[in-house]
N, C-alpha and C positions, 0 to 999 in steps of 0.2 A: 342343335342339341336340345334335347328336349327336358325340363327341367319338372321336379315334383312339384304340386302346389299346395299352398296348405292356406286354410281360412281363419286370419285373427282379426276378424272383422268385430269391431266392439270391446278390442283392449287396447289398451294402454302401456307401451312401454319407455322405460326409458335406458339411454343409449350414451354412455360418457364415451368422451373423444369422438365424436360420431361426424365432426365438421369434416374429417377428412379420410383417407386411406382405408381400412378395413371397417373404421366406424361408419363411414360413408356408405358405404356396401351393404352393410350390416342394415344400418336405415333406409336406405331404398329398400331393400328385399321387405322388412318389416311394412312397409306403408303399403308395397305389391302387395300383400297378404293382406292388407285392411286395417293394417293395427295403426293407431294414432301414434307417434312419436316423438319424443320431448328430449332434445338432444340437449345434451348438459358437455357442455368443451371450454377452454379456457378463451377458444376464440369463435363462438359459435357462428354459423351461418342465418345470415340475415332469411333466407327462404325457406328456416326449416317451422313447419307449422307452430310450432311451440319450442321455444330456446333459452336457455338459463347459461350464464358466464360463471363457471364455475371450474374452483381448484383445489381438485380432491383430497391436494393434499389440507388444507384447512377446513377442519371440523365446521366453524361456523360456517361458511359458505357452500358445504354440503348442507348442510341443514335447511338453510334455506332455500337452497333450491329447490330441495323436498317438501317444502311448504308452499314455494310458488306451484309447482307443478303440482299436488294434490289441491290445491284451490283452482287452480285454472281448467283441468281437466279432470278432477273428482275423484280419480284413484290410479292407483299404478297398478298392474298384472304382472307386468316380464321389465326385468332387470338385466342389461348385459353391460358389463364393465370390463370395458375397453380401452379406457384409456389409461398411457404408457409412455413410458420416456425409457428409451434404450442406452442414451447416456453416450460417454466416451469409453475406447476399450483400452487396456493395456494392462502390466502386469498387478498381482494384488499388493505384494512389496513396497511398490510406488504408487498405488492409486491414490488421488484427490481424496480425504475425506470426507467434505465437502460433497462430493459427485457421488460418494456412497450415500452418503444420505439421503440427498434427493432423489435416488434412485429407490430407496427401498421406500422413502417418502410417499413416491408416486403410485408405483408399481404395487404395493404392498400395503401400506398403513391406509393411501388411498381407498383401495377395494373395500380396505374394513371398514372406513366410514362409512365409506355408501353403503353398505352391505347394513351395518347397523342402523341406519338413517330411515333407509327403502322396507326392508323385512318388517317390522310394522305394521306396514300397511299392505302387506302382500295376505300376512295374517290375517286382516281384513274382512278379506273375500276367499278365504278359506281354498284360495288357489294361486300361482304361481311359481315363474318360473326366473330361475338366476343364472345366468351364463354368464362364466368367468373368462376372459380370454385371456390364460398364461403363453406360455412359451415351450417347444421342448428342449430347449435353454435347462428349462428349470427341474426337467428330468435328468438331462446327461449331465447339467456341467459344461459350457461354453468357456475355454482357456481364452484367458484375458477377456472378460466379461465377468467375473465373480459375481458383482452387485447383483447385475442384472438377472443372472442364474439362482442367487440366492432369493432376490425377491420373486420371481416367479416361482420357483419350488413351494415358499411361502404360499403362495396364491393358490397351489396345487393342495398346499395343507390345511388350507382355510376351508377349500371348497369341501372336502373332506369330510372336516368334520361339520359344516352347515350344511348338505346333506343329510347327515345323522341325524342332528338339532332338530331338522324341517322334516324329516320322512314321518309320514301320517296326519303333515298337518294338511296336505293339497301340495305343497309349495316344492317343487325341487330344484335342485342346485348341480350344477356341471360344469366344468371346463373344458377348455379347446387346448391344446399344444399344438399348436402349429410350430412347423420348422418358418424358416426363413421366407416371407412372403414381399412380393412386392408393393413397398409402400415409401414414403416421404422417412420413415423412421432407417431405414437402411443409408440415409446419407449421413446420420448420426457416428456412423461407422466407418472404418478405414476400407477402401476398396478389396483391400487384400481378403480383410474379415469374410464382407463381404463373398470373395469369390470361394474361401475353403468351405462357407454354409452351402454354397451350392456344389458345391464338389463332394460334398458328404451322402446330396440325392441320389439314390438311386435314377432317377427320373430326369437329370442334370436341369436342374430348371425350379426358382423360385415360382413358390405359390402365387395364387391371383387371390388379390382380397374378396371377389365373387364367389371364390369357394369356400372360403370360410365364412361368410354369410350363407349360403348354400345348407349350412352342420349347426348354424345360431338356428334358423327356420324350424328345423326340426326338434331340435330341444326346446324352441318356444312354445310348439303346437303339443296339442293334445298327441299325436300319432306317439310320442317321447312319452311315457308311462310310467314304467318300472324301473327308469335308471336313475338314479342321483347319487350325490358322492362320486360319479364318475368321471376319467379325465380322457377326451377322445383324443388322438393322435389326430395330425393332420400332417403329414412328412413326407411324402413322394416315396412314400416307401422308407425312408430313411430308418423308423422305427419299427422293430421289428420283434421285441421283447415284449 
């Protein structure tokens, strides 16, 4: 298979949750294309060129990571926030409160730190790019997953309206909805969960975190121009509205 290629040779991105699963992916493909990357995870990987221990959910410790990383590697360009906690599932009646929290914690308040931390200094240099990776969770409504459908929706709302915020400054802003991909977060899930996301595809088959890196590449590069505020589907077909 032969894949597009694009050149971000001479930026800088940075890549939360990027140690493992689709943020991993996400990072390889970014370094294939040139780009430096500064993976910001709560458990980061000792081999990734530049790495910060960070938990989105605390303000202070986005911050400063945003300060290590603009000191150590002099600016940031492309922003993708990725990182995500899908939590436990069951009805809303009975959900842990506790579990809602740190779901919309992570998934939600998270992105808006970084978001507000990073943009700054994307202003900067009078260009970049923000890739949000929600869920289409967070469009349909996943039964017995509320949090997690809430706090992605959010995600979808945020990007939204920073889009709006950022159109004309250089800097655009997008989201991914992916349906259900293969990754270490689906063991967070009950099997059954699990099997009606993929019964939902058209396509019967969770996604590969390669292809959703694949759709981060192209909204990082230049070739991505005139879209922001936008949310791409990634669903085996599943979405169709």
């Amino acid at each position: 298979m032969s894949l597009a290629s694009y050149d971000l040779s001479g930026r800088v991105a940075v890549v939360t949750g990027g140690a493992t699963g689709i943020g991993a992916a996400i990072r390889s493909a970014l370094e294939r294309a040139g780009a430096s990357v500064a993976v910001w995870d709560i458990a980061p990987p000792e081999n990734a060129a530049f790495q910060a221990r960070v938990d989105i959910s605390d303000r202070a410790s986005v911050e400063h990571a945003t300060r290590r990383t603009e000191d150590a590697l002099g600016k940031i360009d492309i922003l993708v926030n990725n990182a995500g906690y899908a939590g436990a599932t069951g009805p809303l009646e009975s959900y842990d409160p506790a579990e809602w929290d740190r779901i919309i914690g992570i998934n939600l308040t998270g992105t808006f730190n970084v978001c507000r931390a990073v943009v700054p200094i994307l202003r900067k240099n009078c260009w970049g790019r923000v890739v949000n990776v929600a869920s289409l969770a967070g469009k349909e409504g996943t039964a017995n997953a509320a949090a997690y459908s809430a706090a992605k929706a959010g995600m979808i709302a945020m990007t939204k309206s920073l889009g709006k915020e950022l159109a004309g400054s250089g800097i655009l802003a997008n989201a991914i909805a992916p349906a259900a991909v293969r990754t270490g977060l689906l063991d967070q899930m009950s099997p059954e969960h699990v099997a009606i996301m993929i019964g939902k595809s058209p396509m019967q088959r969770l996604g590969e975190p390669e292809e959703v890196a694949e759709l981060v590449l192209w909204l990082c590069s230049d070739s991505c121009s005139f879209s922001t505020g936008a949310i791409f589907d990634l669903s085996g077909g599943r979405a169709t509205y």
